[in-house]
MMTF fields as JSON, N, C-alpha, C and O atoms, coordinates in Angstrom:
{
  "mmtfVersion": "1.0.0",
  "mmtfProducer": "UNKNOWN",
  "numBonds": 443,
  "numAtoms": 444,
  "numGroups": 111,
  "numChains": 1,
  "numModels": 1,
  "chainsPerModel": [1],
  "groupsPerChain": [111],
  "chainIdList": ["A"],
  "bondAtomList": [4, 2, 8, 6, 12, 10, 16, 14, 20, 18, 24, 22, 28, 26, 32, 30, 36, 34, 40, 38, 44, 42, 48, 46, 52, 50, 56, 54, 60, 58, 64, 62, 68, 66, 72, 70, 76, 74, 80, 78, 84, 82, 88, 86, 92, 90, 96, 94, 100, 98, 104, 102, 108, 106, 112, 110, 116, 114, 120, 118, 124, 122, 128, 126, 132, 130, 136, 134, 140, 138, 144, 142, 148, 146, 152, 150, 156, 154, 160, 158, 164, 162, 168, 166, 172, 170, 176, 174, 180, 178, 184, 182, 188, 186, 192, 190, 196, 194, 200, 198, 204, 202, 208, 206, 212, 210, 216, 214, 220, 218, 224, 222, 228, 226, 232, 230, 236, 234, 240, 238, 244, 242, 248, 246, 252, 250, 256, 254, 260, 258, 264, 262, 268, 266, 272, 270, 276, 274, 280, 278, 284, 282, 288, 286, 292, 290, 296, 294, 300, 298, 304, 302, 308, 306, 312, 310, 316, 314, 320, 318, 324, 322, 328, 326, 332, 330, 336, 334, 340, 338, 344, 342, 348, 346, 352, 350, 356, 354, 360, 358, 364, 362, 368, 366, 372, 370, 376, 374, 380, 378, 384, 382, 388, 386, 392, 390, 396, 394, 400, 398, 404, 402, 408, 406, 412, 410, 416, 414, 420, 418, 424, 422, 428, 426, 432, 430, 436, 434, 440, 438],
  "bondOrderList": [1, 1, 1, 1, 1, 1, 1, 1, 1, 1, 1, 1, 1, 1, 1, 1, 1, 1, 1, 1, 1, 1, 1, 1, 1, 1, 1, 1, 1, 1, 1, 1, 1, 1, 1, 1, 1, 1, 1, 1, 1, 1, 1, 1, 1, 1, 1, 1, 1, 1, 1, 1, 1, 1, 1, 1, 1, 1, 1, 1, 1, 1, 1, 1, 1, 1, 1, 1, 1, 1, 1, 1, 1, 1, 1, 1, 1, 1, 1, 1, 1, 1, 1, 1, 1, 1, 1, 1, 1, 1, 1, 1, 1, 1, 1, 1, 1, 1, 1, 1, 1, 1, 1, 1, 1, 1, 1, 1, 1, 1],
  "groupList": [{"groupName": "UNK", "atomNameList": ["N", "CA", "C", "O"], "elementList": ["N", "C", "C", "O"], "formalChargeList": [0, 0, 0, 0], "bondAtomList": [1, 0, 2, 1, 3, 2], "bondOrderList": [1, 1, 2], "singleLetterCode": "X", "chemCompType": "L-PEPTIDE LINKING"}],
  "groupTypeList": [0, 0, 0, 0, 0, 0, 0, 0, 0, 0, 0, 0, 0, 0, 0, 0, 0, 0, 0, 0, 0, 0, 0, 0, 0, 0, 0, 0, 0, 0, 0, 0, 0, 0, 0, 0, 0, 0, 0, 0, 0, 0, 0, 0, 0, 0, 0, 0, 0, 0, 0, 0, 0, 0, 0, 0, 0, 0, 0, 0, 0, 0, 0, 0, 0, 0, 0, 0, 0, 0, 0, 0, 0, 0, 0, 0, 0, 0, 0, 0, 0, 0, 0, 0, 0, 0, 0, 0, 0, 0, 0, 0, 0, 0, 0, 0, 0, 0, 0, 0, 0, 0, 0, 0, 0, 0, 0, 0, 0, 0, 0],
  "groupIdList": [1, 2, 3, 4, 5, 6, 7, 8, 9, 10, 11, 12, 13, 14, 15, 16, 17, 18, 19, 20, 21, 22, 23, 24, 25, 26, 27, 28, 29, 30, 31, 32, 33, 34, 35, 36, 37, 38, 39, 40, 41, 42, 43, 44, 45, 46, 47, 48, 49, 50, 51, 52, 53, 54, 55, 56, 57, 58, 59, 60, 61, 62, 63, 64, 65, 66, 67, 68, 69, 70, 71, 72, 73, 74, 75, 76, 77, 78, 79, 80, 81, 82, 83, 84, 85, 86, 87, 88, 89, 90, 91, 92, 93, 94, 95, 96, 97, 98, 99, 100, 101, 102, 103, 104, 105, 106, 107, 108, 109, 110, 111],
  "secStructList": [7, 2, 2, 2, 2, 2, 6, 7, 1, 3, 3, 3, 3, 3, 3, 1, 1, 1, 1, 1, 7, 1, 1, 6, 6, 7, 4, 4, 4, 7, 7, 7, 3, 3, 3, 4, 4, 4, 2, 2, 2, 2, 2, 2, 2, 6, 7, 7, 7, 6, 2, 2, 2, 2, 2, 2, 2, 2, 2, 2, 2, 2, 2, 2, 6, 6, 7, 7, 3, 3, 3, 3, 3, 3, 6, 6, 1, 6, 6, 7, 1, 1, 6, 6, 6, 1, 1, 1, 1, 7, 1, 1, 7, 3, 3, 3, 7, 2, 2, 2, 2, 0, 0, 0, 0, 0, 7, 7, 6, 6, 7],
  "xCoordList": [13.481, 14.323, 14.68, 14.634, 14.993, 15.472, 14.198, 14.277, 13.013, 11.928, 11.188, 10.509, 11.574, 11.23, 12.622, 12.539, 13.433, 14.858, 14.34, 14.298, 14.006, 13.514, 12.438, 12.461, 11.297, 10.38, 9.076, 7.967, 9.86, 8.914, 7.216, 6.911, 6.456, 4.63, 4.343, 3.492, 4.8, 4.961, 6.008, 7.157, 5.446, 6.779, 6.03, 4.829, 6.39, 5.641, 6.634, 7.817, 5.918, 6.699, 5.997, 4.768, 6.37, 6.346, 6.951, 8.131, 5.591, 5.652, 5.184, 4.317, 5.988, 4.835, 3.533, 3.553, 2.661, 1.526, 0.712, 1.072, -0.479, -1.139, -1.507, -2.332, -0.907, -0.541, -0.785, -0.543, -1.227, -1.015, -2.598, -3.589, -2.452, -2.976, -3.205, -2.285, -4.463, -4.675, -4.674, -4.686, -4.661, -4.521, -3.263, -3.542, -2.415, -1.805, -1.749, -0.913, -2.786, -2.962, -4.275, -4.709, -5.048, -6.213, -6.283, -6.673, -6.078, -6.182, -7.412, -7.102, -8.589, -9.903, -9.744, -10.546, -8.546, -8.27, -7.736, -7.975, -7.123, -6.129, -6.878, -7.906, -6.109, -6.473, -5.677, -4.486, -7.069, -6.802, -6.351, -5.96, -6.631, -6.838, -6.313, -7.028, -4.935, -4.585, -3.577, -2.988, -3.608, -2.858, -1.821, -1.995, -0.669, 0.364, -0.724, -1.14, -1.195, -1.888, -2.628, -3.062, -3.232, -4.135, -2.806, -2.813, -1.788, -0.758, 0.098, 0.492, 0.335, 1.025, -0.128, -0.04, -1.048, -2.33, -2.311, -2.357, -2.219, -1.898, -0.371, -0.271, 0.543, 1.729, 1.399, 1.649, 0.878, 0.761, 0.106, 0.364, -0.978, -1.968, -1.063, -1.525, -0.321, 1.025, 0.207, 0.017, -0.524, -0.832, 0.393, 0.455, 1.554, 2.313, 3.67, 4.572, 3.682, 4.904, 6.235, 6.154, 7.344, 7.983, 8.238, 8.433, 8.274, 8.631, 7.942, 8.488, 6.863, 6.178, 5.774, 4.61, 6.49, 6.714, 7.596, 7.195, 9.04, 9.983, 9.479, 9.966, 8.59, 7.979, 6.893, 6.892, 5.693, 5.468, 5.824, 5.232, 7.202, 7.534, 8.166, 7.925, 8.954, 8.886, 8.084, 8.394, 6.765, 5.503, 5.369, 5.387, 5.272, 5.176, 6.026, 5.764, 7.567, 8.361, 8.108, 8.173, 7.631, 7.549, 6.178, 6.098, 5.333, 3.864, 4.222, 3.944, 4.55, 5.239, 5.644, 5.309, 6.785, 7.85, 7.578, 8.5, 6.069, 5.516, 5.591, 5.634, 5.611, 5.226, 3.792, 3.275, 2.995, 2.348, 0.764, -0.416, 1.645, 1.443, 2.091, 2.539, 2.037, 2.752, 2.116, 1.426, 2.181, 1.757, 1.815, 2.056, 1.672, 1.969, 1.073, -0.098, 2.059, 1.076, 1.625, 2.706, 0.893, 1.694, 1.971, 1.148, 3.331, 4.344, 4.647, 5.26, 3.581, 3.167, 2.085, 1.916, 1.112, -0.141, 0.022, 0.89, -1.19, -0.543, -1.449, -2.666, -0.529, -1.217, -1.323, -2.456, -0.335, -1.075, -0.562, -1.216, 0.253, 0.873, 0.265, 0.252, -0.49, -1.31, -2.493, -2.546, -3.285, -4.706, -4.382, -5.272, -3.698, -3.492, -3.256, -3.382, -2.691, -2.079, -3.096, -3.429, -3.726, -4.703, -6.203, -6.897, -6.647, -7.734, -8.729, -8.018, -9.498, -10.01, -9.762, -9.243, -10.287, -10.336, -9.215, -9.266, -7.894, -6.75, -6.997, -8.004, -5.364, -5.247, -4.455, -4.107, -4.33, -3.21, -3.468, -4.571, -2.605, -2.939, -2.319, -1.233, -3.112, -2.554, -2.464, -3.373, -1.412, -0.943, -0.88, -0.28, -1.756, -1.389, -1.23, -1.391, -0.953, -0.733, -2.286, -3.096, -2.364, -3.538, -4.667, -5.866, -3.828, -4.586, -5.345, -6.565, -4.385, -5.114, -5.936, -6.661, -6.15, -6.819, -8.641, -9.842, -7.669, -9.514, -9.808, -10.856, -9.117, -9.98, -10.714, -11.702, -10.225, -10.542, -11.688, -12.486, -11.976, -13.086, -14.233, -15.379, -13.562, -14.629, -14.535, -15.448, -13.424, -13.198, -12.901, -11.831, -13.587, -12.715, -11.761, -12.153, -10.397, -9.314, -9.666, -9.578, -10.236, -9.741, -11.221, -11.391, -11.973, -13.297, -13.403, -14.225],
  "yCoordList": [-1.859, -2.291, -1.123, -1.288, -0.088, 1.152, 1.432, 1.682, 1.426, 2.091, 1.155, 1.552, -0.005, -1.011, -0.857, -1.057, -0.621, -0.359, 0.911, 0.982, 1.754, 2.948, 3.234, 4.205, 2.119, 2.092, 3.132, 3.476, 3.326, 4.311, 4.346, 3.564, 4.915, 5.356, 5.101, 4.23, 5.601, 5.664, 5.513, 5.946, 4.783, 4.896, 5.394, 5.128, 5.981, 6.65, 6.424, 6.744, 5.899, 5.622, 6.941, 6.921, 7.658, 8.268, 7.684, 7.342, 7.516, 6.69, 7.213, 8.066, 6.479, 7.245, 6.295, 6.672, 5.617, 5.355, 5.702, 5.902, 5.747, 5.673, 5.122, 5.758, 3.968, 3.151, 1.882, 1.688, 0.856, -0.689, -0.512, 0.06, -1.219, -1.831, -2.772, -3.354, -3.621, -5.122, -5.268, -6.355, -4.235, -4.286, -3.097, -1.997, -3.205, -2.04, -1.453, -0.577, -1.942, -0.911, -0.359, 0.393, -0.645, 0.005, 1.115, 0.431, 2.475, 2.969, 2.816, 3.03, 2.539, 2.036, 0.707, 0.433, 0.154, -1.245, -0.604, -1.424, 0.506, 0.979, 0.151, 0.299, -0.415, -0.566, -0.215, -0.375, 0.532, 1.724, 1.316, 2.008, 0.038, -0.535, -1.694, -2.58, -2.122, -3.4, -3.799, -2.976, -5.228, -5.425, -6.521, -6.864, -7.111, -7.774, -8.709, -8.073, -9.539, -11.225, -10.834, -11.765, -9.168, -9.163, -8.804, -9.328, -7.872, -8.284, -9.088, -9.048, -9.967, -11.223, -12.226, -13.131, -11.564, -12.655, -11.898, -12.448, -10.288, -9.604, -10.667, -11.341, -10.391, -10.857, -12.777, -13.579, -12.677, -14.643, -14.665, -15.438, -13.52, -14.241, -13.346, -13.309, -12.947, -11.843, -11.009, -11.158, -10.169, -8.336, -7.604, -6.754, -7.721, -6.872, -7.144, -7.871, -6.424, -6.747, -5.284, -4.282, -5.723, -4.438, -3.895, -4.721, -2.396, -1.566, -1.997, -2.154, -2.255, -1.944, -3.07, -3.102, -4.174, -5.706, -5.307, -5.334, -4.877, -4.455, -3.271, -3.19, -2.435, -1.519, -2.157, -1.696, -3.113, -3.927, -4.649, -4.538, -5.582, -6.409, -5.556, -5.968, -4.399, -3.376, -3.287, -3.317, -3.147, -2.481, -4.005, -4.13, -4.668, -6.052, -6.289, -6.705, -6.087, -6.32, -5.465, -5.828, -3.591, -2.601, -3.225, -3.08, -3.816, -3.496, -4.962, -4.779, -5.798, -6.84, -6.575, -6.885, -5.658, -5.549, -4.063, -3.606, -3.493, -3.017, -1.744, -1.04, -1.394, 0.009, -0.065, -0.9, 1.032, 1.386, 1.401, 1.062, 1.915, 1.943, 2.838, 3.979, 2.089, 2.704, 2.95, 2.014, 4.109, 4.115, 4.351, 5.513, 3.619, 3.926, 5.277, 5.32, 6.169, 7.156, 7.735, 7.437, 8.434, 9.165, 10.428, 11.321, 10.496, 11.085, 13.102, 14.105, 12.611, 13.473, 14.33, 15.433, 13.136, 14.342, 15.538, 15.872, 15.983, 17.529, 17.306, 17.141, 17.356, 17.854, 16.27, 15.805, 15.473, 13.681, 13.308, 12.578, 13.716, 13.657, 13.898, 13.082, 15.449, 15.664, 14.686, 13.731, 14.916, 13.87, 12.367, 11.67, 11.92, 10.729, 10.264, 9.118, 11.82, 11.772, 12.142, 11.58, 13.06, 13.786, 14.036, 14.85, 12.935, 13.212, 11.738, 10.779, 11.521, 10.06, 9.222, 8.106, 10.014, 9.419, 9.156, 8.14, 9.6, 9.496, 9.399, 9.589, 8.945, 9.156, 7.73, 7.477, 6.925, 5.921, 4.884, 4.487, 3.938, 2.747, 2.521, 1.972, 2.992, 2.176, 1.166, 0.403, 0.659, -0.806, -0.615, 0.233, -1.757, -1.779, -3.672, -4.737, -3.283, -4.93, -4.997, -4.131, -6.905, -7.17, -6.906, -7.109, -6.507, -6.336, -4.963, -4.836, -4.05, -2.637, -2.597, -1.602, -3.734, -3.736, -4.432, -4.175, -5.299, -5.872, -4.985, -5.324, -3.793, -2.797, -1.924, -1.386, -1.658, -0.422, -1.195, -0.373, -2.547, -3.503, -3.714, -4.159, -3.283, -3.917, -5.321, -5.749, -6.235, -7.54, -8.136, -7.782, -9.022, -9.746, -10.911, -12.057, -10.446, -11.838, -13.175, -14.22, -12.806, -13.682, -14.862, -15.93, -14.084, -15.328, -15.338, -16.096],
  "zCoordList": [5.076, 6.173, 7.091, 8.31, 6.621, 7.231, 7.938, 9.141, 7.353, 8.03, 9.384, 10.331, 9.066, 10.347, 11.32, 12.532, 10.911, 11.971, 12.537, 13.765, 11.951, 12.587, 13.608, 14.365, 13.562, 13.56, 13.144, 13.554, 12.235, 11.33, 11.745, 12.645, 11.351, 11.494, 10.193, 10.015, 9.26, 7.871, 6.89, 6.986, 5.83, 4.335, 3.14, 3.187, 2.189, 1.415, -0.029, -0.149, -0.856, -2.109, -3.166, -3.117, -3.76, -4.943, -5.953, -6.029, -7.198, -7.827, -9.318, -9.506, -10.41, -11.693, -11.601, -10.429, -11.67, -11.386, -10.258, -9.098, -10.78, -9.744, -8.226, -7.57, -7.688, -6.89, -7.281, -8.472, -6.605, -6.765, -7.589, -7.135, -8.965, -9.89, -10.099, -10.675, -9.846, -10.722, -11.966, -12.544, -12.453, -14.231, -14.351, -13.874, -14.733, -14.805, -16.076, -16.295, -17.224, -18.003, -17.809, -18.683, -16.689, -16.481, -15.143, -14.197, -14.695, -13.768, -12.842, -11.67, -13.005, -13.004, -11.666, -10.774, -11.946, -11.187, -9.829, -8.942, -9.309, -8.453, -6.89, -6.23, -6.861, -5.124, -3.997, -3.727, -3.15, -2.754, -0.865, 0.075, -1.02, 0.768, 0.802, 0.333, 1.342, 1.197, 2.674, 3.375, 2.849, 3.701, 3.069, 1.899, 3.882, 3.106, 2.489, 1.521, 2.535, 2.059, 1.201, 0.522, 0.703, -0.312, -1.569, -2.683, -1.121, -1.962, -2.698, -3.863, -1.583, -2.191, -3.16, -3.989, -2.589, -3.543, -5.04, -6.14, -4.702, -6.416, -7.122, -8.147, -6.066, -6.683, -7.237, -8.137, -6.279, -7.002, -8.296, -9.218, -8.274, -9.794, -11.03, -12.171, -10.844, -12.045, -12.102, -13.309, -11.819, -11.207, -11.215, -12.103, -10.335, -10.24, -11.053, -10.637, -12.328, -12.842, -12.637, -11.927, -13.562, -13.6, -12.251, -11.359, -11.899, -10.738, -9.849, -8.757, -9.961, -8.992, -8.551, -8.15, -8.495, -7.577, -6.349, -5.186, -6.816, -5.581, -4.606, -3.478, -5.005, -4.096, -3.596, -2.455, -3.666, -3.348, -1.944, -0.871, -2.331, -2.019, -0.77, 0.364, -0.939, 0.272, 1.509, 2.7, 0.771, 1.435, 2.705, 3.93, 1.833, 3.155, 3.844, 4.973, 3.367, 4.486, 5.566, 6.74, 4.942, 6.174, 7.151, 8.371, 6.433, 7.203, 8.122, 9.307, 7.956, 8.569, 9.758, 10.901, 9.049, 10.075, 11.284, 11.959, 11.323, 12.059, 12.015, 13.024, 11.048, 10.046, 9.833, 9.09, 10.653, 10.544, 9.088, 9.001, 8.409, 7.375, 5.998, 6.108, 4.747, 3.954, 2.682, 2.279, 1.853, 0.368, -0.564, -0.89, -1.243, -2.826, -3.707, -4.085, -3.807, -4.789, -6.119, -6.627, -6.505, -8.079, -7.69, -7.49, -7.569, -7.345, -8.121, -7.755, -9.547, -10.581, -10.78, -11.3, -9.969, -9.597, -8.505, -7.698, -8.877, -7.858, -6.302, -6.217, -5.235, -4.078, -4.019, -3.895, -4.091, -4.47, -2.856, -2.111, -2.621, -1.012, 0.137, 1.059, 0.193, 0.812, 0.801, 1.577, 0.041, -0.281, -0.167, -0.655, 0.172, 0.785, 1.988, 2.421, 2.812, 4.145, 4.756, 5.799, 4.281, 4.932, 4.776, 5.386, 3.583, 3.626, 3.646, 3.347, 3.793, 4.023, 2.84, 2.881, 1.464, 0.157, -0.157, -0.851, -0.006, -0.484, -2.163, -2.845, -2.567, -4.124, -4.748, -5.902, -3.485, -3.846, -3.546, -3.92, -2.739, -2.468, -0.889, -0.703, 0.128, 1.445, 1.804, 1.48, 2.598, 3.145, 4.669, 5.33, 5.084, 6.91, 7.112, 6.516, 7.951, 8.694, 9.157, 9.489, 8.987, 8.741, 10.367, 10.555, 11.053, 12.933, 12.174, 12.064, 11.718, 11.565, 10.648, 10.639, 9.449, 8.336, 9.527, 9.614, 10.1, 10.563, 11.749, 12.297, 12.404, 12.594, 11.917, 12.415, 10.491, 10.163, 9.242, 8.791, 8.848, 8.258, 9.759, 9.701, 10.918, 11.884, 12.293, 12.998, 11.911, 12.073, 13.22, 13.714, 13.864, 15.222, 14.711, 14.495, 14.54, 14.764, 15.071, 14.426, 16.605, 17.182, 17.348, 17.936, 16.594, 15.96, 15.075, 14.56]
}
């Protein structure tokens, strides 16, 4: 909420996991590219339990609410901040609203 009042560019969760998990006892699962509707589709099939529903559930209100983008990373790894901000591969799990997701897929909306 604060970060859409702000109109924030970015929100950045530090996190003990790795970022958003379809299995969360498997690191292997981390997904690394998401927009709100591929989330709420984790949250519908029970993917996201525990902590990391309300950070989640965050992430869509920000990307919604026209935040840029936001992400989930592990907070524990080293240099995990940088390599997510700054490097293509990142280490976590980014969230954009779905206009910036079907640019960065190459998608036309509006066909």
């Amino acid at each position: 909420s604060l970060a859409v009042a702000l109109r924030a560019q970015k929100l950045i969760f530090l996190t003990g996991a790795p970022g958003v998990l379809r299995d969360r006892n498997d690191p292997s699962t981390l997904v690394t590219f998401a927009d709100p509707d591929d989330l709420a589709g984790l949250m519908a099939g029970g993917h996201l339990a525990g902590g990391m529903r309300p950070k989640v559930e965050a992430c869509i209100r920000a990307a919604t609410g026209g935040v840029e983008r936001t992400h989930i990373i592990d907070g524990r790894a080293p240099d995990a901040l940088l390599l997510e901000v700054f490097t293509g591969a990142g280490c976590g799990t980014m969230i954009v609203g779905r206009k910036e997701k079907a640019t960065y897929l190459g998608v036309d909306l509006a066909g």
